[in-house]
C-alpha positions as CSV (number, residue, x, y, z in Angstrom):
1,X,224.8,51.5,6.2
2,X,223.7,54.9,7.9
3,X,222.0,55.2,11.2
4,X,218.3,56.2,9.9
5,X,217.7,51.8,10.4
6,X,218.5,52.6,14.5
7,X,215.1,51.3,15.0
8,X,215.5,48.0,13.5
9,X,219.3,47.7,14.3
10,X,220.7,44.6,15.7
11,X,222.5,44.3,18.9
12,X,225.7,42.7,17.7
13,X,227.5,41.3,21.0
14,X,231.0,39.1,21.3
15,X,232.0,36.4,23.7
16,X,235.0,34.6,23.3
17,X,235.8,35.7,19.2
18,X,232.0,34.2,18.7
19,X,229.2,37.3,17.2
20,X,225.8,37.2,18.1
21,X,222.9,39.1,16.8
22,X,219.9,40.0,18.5
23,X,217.0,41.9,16.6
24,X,214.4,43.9,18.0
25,X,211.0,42.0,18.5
26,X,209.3,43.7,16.0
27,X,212.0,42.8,13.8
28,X,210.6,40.4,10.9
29,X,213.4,37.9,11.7
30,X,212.6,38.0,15.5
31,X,211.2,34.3,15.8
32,X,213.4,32.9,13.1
33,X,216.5,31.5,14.8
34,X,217.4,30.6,11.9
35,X,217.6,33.7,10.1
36,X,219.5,35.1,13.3
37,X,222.3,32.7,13.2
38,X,222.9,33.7,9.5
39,X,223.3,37.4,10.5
40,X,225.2,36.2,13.4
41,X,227.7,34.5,10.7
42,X,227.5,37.4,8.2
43,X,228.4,40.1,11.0
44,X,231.4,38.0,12.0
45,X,232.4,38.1,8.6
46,X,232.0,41.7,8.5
47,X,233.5,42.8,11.5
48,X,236.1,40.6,10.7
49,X,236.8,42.6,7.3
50,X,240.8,44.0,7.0
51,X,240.6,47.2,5.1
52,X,242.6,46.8,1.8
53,X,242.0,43.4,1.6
54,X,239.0,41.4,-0.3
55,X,235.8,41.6,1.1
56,X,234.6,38.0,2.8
57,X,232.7,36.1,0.4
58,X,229.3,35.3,2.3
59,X,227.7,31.6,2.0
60,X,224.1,32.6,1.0
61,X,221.1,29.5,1.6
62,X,218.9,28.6,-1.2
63,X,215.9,30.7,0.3
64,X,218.2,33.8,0.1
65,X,219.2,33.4,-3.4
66,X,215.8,32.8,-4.6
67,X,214.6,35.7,-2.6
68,X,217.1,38.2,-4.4
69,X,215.5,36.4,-7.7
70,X,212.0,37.5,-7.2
71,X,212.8,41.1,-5.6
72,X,215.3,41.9,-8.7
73,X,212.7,40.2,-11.1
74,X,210.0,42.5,-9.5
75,X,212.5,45.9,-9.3
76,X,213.9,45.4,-12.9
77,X,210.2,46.1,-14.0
78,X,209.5,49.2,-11.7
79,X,212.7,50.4,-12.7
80,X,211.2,50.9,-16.6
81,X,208.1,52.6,-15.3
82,X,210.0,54.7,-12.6
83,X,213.1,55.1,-12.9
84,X,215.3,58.3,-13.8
85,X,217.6,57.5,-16.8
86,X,221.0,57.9,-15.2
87,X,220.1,55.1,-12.6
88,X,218.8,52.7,-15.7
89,X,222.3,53.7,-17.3
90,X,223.8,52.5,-13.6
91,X,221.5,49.1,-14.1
92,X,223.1,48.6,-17.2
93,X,226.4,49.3,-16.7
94,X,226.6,47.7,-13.4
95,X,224.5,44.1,-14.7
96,X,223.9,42.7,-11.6
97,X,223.0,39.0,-11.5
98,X,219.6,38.0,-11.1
99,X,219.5,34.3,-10.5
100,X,221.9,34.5,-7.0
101,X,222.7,37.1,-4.7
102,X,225.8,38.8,-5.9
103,X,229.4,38.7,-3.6
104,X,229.8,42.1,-2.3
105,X,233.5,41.9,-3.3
106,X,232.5,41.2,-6.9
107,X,230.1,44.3,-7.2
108,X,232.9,46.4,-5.7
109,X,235.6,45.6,-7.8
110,X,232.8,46.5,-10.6
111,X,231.9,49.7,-9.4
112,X,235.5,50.5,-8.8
113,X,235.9,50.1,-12.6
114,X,233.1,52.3,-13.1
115,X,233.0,55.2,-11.1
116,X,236.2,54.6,-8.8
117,X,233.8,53.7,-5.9
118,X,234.1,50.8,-3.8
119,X,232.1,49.3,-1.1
120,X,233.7,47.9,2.5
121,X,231.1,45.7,4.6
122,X,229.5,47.2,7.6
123,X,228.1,44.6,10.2
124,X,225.5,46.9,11.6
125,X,224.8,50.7,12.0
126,X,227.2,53.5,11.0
127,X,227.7,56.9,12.7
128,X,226.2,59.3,10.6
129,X,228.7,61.7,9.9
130,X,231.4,58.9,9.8
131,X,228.6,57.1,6.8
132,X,229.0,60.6,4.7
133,X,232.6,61.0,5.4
134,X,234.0,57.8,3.3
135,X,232.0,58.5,0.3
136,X,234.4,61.0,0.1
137,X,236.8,58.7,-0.5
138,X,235.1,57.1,-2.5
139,X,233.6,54.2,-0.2
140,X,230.0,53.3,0.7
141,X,229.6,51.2,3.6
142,X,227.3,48.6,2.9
143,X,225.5,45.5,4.1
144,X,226.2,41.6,3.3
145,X,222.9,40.4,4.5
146,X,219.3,40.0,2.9
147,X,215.8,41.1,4.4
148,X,213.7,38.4,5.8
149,X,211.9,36.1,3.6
150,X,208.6,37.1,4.8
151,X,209.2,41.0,3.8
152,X,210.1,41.1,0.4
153,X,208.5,44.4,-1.0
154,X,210.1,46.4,1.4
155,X,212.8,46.5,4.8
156,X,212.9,49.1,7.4
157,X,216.7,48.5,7.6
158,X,219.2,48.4,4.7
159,X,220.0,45.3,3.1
160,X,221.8,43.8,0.0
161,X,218.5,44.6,-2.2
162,X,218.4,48.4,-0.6
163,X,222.5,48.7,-0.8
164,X,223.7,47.0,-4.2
165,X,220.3,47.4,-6.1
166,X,219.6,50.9,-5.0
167,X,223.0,52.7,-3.9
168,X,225.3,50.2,-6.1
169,X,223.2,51.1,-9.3
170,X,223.3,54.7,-8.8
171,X,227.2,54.5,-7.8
172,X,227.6,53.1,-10.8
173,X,226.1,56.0,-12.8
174,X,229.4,58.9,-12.9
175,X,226.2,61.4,-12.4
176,X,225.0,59.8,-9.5
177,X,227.9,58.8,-7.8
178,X,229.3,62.2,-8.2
179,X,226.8,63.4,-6.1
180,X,227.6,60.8,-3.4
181,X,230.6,62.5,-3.4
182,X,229.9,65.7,-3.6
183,X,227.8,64.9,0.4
184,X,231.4,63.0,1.7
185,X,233.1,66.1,0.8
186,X,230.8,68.4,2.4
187,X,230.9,66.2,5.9
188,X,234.4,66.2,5.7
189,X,233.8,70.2,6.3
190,X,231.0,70.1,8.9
191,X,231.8,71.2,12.8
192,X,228.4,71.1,14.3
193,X,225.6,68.6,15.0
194,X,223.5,71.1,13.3
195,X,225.2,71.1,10.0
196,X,225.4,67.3,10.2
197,X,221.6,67.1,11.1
198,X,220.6,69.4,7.6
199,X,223.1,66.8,6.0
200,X,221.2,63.9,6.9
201,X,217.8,65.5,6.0
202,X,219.2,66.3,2.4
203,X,220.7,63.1,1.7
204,X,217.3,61.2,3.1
205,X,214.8,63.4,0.7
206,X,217.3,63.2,-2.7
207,X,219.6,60.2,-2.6
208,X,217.4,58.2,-0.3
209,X,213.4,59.0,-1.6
210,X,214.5,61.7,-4.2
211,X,211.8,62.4,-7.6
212,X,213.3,64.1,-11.0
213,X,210.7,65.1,-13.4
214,X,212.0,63.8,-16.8
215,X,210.3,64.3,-19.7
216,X,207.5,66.0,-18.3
217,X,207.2,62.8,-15.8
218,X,207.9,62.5,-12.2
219,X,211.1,59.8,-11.9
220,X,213.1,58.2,-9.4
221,X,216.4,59.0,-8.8
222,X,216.4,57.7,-4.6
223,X,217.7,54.1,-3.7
224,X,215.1,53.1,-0.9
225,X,212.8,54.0,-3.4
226,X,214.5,52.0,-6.0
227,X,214.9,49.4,-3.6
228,X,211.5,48.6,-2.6
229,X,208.8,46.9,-4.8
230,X,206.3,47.6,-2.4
231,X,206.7,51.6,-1.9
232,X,207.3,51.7,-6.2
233,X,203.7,50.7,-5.7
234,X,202.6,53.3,-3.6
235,X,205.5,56.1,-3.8
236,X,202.0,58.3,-6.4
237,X,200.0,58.2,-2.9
238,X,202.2,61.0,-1.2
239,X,202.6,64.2,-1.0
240,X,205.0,65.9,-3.8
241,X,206.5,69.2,-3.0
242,X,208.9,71.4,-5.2
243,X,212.6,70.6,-4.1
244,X,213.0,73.6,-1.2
245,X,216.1,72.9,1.6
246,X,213.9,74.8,4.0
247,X,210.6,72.9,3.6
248,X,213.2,69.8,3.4
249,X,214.8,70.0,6.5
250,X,212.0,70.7,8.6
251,X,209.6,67.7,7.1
252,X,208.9,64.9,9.2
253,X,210.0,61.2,7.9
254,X,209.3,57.6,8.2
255,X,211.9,54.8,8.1
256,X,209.5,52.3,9.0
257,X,206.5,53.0,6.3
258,X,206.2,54.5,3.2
259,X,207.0,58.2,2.7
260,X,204.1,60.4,2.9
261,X,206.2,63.8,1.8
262,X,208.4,63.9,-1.0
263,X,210.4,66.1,-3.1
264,X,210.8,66.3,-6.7
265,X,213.4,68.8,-8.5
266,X,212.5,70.5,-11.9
267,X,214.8,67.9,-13.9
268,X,218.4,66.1,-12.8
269,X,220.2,69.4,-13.7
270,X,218.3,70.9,-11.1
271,X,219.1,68.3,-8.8
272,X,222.8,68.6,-9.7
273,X,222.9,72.5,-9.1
274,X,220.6,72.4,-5.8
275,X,223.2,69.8,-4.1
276,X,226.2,72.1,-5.4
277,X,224.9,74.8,-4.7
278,X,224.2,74.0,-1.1
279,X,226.9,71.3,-0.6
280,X,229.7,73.6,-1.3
281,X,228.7,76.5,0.8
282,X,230.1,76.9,4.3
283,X,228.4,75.3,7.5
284,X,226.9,78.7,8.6
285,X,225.8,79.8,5.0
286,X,224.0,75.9,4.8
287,X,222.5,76.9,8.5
288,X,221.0,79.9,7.5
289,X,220.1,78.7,3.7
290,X,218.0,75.6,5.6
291,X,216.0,78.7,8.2
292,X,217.1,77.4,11.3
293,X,218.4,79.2,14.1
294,X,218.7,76.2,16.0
295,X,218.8,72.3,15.9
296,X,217.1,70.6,13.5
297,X,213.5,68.7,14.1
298,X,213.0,64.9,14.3
């Protein structure tokens, strides 16, 4: 899980081996103590992960498992309209379950069959650069815990729905995932905030809320797209610019509403060779290719 979610990110806290989470008040799950003992149980879980070893199977309720029903339900239909054709391949390779919230051990030791990726459990946020670092490895870090019941179309934080139905498909997908790569390799080479900041920028805009045209069409190739029914709705109301790493790096962004700038390459080739092409260049070449002579803009 990265660190755009900072502004919804749990305070995680121990006392005596016991893990608490508290979540900001305009968090959905605020009032809910409910919901806030479960992610209390799931990050203990999490945190108490060994590398190497299964991932901790999580005991989901009845209201989570019939939540994952309705948002898959809803997402396998947008995903027809919308979606680019290497993440459908990824849908269909990867065959999630629909009627209960998959184990995230289960989906790993799928997508480790597929593409050699695997996921390890992440309890809350993840520095950034240390988040781009193990998908060079290959190894997403990735949530155990579900959005809250009264927000299904769409979560300003990551979740199962945004991590294994968005970032799982597409790391299913040797395309894709090669990509995912391609961004752990290239923070493995980064010295500077600066580079990391451009990093950041590049991976939100393509592998987060990034548009393919296919077929003379405009697809969907980013998970939090793919991951939200509610901004698959909505995603034709913004702004779409031409795929440019200087117009890319400097746009503003939103984690907690829908996009209202985004960027669309020629075709998935051109996707491929734009990441490549900047990825693989050294930090200062990325610097000046992005126009900045200084830090990057939030």
């Amino acid at each position: 899980m990265s660190q755009e979610a900072k502004l919804y990110s749990p305070v995680i806290s121990t006392r005596g081996g016991k893990v608490s989470v508290t979540l900001a008040e305009d968090h959905p799950g605020f009032n809910d103590q409910e919901y806030i003992d479960h992610r209390s149980y799931i990050a203990q879980l999490s945190l108490g992960y060994v590398p190497g070893h299964p991932i901790p199977d999580v005991d989901y309720t009845k209201a989570e498992h019939e939540l994952w029903q309705v948002t898959s339900a809803e997402l396998r239909d947008k995903h027809k309209r919308y979606a680019c054709g290497e993440f459908l391949q990824g849908a269909s390779l990867l065959d999630l379950p629909t009627h209960r919230l998959p184990q995230l051990n289960e989906v790993s030791g799928r997508l480790e069959q597929l593409t050699g990726f695997r996921f390890s459990p992440a309890a809350s946020l993840v520095g950034v650069q240390e988040f781009y670092r193990s998908l060079a490895e290959p190894r997403f870090q990735a949530t155990q815990y579900i959005r809250h019941c009264s927000k299904p179309r769409f979560s300003p934080e990551p979740d199962m729905v945004h991590d294994v139905i968005g970032h799982g498909t597409a790391l299913a997908n040797n395309r894709l995932s090669s990509l995912y790569r391609l961004i752990g390799e290239a923070a493995d080479r980064l010295q500077t905030q600066e580079g990391v900041d451009i990093l950041s920028r590049i991976f939100w805009f393509t592998m987060e809320y990034g548009l393919v045209r296919e077929g003379g069409e405009v697809r969907l190739v980013g998970a939090s797209l793919l991951s939200s029914y509610g901004e698959l709705d909505h995603f034709h109301e913004a702004e779409i610019r031409p795929l440019d790493l200087a117009d890319l790096v400097h746009q503003e962004y939103e984690v907690v509403n829908y996009q209202p700038v985004l960027f669309c390459a020629d075709s998935f080739d051109h996707l491929t060779a734009f990441l490549a092409d900047v990825l693989t260049s050294d930090e200062q070449a990325i610097i000046a290719a992005a126009g900045l002579a200084g830090p990057t803009r939030d």
